[in-house]
C-alpha positions in Angstrom: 89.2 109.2 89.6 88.6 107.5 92.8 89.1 103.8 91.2 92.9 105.1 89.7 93.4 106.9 93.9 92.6 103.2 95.1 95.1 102.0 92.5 97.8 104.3 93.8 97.2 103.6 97.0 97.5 99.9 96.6 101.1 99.7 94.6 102.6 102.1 96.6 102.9 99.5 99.2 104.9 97.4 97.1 108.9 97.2 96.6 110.7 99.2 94.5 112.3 96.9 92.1 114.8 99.4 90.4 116.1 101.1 93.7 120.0 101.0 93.9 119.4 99.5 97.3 118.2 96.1 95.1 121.0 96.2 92.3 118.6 98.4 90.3 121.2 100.0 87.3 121.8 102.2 85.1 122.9 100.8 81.5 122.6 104.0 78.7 121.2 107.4 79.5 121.7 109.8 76.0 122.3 113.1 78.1 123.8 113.9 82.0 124.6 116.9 81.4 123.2 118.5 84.8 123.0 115.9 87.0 123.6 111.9 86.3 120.9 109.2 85.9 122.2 107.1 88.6 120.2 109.3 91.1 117.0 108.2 89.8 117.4 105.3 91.4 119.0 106.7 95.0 117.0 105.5 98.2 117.2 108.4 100.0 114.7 111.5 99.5 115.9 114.0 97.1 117.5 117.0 98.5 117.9 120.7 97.6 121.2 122.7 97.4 120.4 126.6 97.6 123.0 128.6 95.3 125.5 126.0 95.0 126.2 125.5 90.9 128.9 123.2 89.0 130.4 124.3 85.8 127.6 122.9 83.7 124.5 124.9 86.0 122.7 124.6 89.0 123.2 121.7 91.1 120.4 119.1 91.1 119.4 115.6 92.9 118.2 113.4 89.5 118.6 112.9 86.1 118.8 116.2 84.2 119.7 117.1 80.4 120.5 120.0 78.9 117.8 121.7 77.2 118.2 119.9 73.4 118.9 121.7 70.3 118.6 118.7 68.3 116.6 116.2 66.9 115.0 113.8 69.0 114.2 113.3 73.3 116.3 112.1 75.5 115.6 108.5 77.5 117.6 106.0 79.5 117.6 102.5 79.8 117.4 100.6 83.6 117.7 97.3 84.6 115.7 96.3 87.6 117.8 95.1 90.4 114.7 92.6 91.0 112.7 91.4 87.9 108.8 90.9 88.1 105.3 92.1 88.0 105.4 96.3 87.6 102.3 97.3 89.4 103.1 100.7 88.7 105.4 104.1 88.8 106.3 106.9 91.1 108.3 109.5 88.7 109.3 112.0 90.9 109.8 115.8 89.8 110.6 116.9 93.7 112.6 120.3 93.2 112.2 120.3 89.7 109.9 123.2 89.3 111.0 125.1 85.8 113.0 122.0 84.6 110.9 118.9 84.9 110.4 117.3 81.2 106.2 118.0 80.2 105.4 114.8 79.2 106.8 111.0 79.6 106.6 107.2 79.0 108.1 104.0 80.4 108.5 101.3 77.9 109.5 97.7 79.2 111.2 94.2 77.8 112.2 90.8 79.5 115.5 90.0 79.0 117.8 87.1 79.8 121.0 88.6 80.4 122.3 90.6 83.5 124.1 93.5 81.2 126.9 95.7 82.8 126.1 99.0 84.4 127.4 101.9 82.3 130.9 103.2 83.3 130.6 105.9 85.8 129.1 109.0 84.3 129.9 112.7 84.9 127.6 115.7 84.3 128.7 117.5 81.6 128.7 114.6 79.1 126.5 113.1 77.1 126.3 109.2 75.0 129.0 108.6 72.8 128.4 107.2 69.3 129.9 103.8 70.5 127.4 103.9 73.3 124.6 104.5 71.1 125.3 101.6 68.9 125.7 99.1 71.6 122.8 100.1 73.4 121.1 100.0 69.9 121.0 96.1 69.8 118.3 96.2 72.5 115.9 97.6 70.1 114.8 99.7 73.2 112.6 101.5 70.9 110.7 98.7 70.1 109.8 97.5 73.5 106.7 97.4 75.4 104.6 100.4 76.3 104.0 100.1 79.8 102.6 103.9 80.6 102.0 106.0 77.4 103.1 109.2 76.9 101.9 110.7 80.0 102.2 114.7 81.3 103.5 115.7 83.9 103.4 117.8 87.4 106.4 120.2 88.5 108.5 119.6 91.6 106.5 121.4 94.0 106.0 119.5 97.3 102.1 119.1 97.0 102.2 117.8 93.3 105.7 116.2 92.6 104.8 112.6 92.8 103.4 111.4 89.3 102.0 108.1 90.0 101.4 105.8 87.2 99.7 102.7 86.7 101.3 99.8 84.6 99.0 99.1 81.1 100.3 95.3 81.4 101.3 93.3 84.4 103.7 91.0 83.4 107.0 89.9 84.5 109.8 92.7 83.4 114.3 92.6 83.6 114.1 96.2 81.8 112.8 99.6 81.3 113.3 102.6 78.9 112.3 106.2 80.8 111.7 108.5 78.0 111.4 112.3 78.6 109.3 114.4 76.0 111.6 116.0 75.2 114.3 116.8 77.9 114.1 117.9 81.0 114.8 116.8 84.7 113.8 114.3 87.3 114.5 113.5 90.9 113.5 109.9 91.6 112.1 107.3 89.9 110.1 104.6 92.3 109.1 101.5 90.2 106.7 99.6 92.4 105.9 95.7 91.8 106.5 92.0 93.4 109.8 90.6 92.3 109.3 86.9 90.3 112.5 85.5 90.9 113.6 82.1 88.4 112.3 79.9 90.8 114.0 76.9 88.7 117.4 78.0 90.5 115.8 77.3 93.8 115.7 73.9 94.9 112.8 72.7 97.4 115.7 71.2 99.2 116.8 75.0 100.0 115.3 76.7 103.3 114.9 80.1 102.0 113.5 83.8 103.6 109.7 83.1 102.2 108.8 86.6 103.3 111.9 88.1 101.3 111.6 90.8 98.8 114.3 89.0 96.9 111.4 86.2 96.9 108.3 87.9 96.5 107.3 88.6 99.7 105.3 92.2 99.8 103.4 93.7 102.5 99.8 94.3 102.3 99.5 96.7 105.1 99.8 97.6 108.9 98.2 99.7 111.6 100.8 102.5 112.1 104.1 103.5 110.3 104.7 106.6 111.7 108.6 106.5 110.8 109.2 103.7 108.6 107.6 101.7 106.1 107.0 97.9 107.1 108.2 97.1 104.0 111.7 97.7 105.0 112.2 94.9 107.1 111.9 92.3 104.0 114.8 94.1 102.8 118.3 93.1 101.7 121.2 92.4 104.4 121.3 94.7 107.8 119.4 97.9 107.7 121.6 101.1 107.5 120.0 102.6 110.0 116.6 103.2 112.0 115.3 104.9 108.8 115.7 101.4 107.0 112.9 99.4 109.4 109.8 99.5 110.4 109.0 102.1 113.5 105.5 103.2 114.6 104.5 106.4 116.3 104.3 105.9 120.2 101.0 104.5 121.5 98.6 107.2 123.3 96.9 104.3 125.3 100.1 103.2 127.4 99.6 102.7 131.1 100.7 105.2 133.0 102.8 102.4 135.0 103.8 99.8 133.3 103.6 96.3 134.8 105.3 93.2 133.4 104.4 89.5 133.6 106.5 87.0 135.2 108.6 86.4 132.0 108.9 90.1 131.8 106.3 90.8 128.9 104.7 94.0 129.8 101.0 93.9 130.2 99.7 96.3 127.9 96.4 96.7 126.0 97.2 98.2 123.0 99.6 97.0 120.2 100.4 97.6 116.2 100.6 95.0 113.5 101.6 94.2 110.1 100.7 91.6 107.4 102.7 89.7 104.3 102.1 87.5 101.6 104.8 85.3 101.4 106.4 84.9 98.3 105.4 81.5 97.9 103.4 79.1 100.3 105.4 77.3 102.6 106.2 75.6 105.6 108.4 77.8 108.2 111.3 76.5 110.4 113.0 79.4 111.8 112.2 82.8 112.4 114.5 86.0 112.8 113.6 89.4 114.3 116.4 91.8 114.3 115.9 95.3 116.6 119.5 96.6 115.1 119.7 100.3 115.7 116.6 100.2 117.3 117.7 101.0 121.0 115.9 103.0 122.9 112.2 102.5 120.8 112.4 98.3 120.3 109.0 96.9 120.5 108.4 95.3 124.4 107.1 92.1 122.8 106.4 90.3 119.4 104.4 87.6 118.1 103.5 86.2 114.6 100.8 84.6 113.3 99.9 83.0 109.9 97.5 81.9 107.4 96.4 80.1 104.6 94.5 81.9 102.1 93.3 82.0 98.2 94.1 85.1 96.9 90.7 86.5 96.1 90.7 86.7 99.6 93.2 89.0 100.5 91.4 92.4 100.2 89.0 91.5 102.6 91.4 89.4 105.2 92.9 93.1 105.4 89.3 95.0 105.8 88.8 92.4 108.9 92.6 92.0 109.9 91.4 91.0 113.3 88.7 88.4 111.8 90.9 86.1 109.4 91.7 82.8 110.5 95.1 83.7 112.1 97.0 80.9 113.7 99.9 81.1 115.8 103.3 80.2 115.0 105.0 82.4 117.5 103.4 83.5 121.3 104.9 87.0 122.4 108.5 86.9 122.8 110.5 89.5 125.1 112.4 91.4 122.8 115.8 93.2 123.4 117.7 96.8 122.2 119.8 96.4 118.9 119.6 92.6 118.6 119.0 89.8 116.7 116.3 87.6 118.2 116.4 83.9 116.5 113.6 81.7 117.0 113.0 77.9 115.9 112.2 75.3 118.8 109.5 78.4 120.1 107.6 77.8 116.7 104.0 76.3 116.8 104.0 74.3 113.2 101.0 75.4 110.9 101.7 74.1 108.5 101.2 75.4 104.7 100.6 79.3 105.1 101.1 81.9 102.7 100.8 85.1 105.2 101.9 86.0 108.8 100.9 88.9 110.6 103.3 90.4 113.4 102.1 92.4 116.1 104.4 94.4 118.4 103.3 95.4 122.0 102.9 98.5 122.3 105.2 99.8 119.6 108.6 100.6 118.3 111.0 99.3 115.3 112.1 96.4 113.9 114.9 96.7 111.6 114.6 93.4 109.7 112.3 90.0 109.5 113.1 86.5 108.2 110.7 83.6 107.9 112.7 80.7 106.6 111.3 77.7 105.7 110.9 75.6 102.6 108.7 76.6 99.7 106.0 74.0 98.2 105.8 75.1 94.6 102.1 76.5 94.6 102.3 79.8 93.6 99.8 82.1 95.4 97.6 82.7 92.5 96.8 79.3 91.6 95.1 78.9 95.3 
């Protein structure tokens, strides 16, 4: 039991290569008759509606059925906005208390094709016979196991997140969710480290190394008080402060600040995060965006980086302060809602294949790019 808590713990951390927020869709679902399967994959938190009811039932935030009178379960099919390694599942039952399904499995395949997202879906309906015999050339049925049949916890606050650990870790484009045999969810998190075709990137390209598009995941920080680290490999701008990383405030400020002559504030304590980049790498330029962070930026920044086998990491991060850090970037003065661009300030490390940034004393940072160009060592053969 503790072995499988460790497990959770550890993919967790990882990007959720279905979210919508990715390009993660929806291709077949047999049954919406209560609520859609698109909202699986919805990034924000699933919410509750008290007595408000459509014309099929009460009102939900997932992917409900009806209760079936037929033969058979119902299951849907999702391509992965990013294709790659599943580490494991998050199917969440939040609110579903009397209507979650009792038992599920996730089944997987690696395809090559990008199929179309189904039309959009209202509740009410269900899969058509065309549907079903388009979506039958898949051979869904067929595919992978990836979590067997599996039971399951109601929506209750304490107990709604069913975590599941992937039997294979492979590289997947698809899954099939299957509920045994109908029933309701609210999310469903699918937590891995994208593998992107690296053949369609030439070493000619400077690219985000630390991108989740890329395979850049974090490995962990000191504080995220309000938002994940993770968040700041994202795609594009964030949405808003929710979509960065933000710490709680430090306890061990000064009780008067003081700043140095470039206006760095002299402050003991800071907070820190660390990535594997999705391939080692040489790193050019640097971006650290503070957008919709304005009145809780981070007084200073700086990043440092590392070169390390793999084998390695789990105790790099036991003795974050021990590794053999180097520094590519000295603190930098940071501003409200900006974007802070950095290249001729960059100490070369050469090859690394982690950074670690530290903010002084605390605060958000909406988004982070390390560009450089990649070497074509993947991280595992190190």
């Amino acid at each position: 039991m503790a072995q499988e808590k460790k497990n959770v713990s550890q993919f967790t951390w990882l990007n959720d290569l279905a979210s919508e927020k990715v390009g993660g869709k929806i291709l077949f679902a047999t049954d919406d008759w209560f609520a859609t399967a698109e909202n699986l994959l919805k990034v924000e938190s699933p919410v509750w509606k008290e007595d408000v009811f459509t014309d099929c039932g009460k009102w939900m935030d997932g992917w409900e059925s009806r209760r079936k009178r037929i033969p058979g379960h119902d299951w849907c099919i999702i391509q992965l906005g990013l294709s790659g390694i599943i580490h494991g599942f998050d199917v969440d039952t939040c609110f579903f208390t009397g209507n979650y399904p009792p038992k599920v499995s996730i089944q997987g395949a690696c395809l090559n094709q990008d199929l179309p997202a189904r039309p959009a879906k209202q509740i009410g309906t269900k899969a058509t016979n065309e549907e079903f015999k388009q979506i039958d050339k898949l051979n869904s049925e067929s595919w992978e196991e990836i979590v067997p049949i599996s039971p399951m916890k109601p929506g209750y606050q304490t107990m709604c997140h069913n975590f599941f650990s992937a039997k294979t870790k492979k590289r997947w484009t698809h899954i099939r969710l299957n509920y045994y045999p109908d029933g309701g969810c609210a999310r469903l998190h699918v937590f891995g480290q994208a593998v992107p075709d690296w053949s369609l990137v030439p070493y000619s390209q400077p690219i985000d190394l630390v991108s989740v598009q890329y395979g850049g995941i974090c490995l962990g920080c000191s504080n995220y008080h309000y938002g994940h680290p993770r968040n700041m490999i994202g795609f594009g701008q964030a949405a808003n402060m929710g979509d960065g990383w933000e710490t709680a405030r430090r306890l061990d400020r000064p009780s008067v600040l003081k700043a140095d002559r470039r206006g760095i504030l002299q402050i003991p304590g800071s907070e820190w995060c660390v990535f594997q980049l999705g391939q080692p790498g040489n790193i050019t330029r640097i971006e650290i965006d503070t957008n919709h962070f304005k009145g809780n930026y981070p007084d200073s920044c700086k990043i440092e980086a590392c070169l390390i086998k793999k084998q390695m990491e789990e105790d790099m991060m036991k003795h974050v302060g021990d590794a053999n850090w180097k520094t590519l970037l000295l603190p930098q003065k940071l501003n409200a809602n900006k974007q802070h661009l950095f290249s001729s300030e960059i100490i070369q490390c050469g090859l690394v294949n982690h950074v670690r940034v530290t903010i002084a004393p605390d605060g958000g940072i909406s988004r982070m790019r390390i560009l450089g160009y990649r070497t074509g060592t993947q991280n595992s053969l190190l």
